[in-house]
Residue frames as a rotation matrix with the C-alpha (Angstrom) as fourth column:
UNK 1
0.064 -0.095 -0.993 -3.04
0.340 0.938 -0.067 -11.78
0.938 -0.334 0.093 -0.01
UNK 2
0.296 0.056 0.953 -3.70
-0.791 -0.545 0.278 -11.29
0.535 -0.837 -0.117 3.72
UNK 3
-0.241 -0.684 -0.688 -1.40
-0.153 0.727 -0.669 -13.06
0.958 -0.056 -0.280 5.89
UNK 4
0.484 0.260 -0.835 -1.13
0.804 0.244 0.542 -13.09
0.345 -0.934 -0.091 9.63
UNK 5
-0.043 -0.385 -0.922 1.62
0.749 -0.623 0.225 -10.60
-0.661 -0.681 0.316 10.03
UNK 6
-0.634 -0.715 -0.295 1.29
0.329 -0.595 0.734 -9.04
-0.700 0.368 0.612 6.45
UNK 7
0.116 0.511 0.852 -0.40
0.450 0.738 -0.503 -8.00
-0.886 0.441 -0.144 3.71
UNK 8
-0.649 -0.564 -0.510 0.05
-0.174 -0.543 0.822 -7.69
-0.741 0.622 0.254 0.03
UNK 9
0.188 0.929 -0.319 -1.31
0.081 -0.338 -0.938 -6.61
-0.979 0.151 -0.139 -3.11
UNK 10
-0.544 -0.495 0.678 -0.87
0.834 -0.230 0.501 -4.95
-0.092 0.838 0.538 -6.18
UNK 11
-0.129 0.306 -0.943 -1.72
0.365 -0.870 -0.332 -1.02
-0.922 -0.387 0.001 -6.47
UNK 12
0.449 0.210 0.868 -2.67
0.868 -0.331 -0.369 0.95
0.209 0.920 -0.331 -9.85
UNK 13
-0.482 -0.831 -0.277 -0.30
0.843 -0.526 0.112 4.10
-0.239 -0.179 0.954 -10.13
UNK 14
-0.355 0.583 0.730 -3.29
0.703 -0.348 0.620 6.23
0.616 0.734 -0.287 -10.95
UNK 15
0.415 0.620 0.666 -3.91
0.025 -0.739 0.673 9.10
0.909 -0.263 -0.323 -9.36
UNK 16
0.363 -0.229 -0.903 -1.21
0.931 0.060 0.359 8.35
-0.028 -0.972 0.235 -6.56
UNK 17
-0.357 -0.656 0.665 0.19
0.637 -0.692 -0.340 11.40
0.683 0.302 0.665 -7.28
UNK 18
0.149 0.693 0.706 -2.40
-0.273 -0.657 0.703 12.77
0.951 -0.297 0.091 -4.42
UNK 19
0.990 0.001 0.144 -1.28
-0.140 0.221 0.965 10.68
-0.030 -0.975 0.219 -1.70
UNK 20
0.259 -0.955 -0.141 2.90
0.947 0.223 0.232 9.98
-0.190 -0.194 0.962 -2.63
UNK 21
0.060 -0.638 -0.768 5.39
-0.188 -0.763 0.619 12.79
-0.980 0.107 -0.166 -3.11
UNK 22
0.679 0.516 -0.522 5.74
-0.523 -0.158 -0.838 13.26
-0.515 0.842 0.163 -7.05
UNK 23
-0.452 -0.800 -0.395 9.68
-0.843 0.527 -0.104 11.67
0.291 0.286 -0.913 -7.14
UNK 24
-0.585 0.232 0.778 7.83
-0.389 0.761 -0.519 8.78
-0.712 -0.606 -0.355 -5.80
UNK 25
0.708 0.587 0.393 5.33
0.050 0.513 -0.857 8.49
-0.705 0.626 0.334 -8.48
UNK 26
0.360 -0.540 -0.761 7.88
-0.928 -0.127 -0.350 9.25
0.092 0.832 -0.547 -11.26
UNK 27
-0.763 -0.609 0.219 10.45
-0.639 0.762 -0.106 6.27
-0.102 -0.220 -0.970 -9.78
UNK 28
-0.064 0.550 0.833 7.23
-0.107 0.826 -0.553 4.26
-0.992 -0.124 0.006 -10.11
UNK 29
0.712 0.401 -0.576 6.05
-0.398 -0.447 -0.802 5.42
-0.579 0.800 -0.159 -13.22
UNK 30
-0.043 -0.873 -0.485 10.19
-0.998 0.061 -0.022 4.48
0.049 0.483 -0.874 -14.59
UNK 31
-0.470 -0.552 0.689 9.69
-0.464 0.818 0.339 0.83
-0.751 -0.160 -0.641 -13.78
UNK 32
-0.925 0.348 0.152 6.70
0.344 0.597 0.725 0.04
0.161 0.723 -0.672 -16.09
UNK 33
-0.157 0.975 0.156 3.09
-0.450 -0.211 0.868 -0.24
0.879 0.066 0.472 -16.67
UNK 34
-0.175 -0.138 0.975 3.37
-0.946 0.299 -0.127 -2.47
-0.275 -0.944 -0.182 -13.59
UNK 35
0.247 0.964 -0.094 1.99
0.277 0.023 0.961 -4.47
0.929 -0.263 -0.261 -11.69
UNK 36
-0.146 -0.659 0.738 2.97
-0.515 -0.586 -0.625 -2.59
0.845 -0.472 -0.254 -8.79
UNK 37
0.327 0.237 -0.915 3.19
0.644 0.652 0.400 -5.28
0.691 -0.720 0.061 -5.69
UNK 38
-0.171 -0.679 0.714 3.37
-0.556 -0.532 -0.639 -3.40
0.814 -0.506 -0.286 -2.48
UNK 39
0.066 0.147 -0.987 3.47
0.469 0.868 0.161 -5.11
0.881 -0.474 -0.012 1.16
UNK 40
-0.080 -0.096 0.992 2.53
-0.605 -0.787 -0.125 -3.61
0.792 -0.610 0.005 4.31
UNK 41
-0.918 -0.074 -0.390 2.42
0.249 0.656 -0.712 -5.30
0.308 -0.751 -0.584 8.16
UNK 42
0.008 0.999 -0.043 -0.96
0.196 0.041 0.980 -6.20
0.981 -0.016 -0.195 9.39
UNK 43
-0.817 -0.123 0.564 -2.01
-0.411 -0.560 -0.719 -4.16
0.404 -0.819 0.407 12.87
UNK 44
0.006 0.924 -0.382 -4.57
0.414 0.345 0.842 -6.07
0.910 -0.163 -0.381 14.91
UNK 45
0.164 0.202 0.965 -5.91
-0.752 -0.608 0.255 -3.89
0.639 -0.768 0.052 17.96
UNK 46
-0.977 -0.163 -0.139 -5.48
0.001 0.644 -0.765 -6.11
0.215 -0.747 -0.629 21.17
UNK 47
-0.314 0.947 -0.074 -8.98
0.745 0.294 0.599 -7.40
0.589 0.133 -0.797 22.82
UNK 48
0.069 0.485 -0.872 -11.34
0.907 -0.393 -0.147 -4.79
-0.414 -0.781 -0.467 23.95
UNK 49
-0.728 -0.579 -0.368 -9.81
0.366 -0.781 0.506 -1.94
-0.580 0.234 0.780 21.70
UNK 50
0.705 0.642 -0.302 -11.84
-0.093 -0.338 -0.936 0.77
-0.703 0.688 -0.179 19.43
UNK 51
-0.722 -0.610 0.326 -10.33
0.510 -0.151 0.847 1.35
-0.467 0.778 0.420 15.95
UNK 52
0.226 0.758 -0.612 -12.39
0.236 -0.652 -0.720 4.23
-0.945 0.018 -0.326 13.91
UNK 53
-0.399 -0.538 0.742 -12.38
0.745 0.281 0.605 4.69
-0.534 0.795 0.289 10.81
């Protein structure tokens, strides 16, 4: 769901082990198969800005 200031999901715990710290996946790993909902704040450049990707 993409909000104005936020947005959220749900994330598969596969393979995070490459981008989180490993006590991070474990504590995930301990709650369940999931679905793992995570929510993050949406950044919008101001007018005129680059953003690269």
């Amino acid at each position: 769901m993409i909000h104005d200031q936020t947005m959220a999901e749900t994330i598969d715990i596969q393979g995070l082990d490459s981008l989180l710290p490993a006590e991070r996946v474990q504590a995930l790993k301990r709650t369940g198969e999931g679905p793992h909902v995570f929510v993050t704040a949406r950044v919008r450049g101001y007018a005129g800005s680059r953003v690269d990707v």
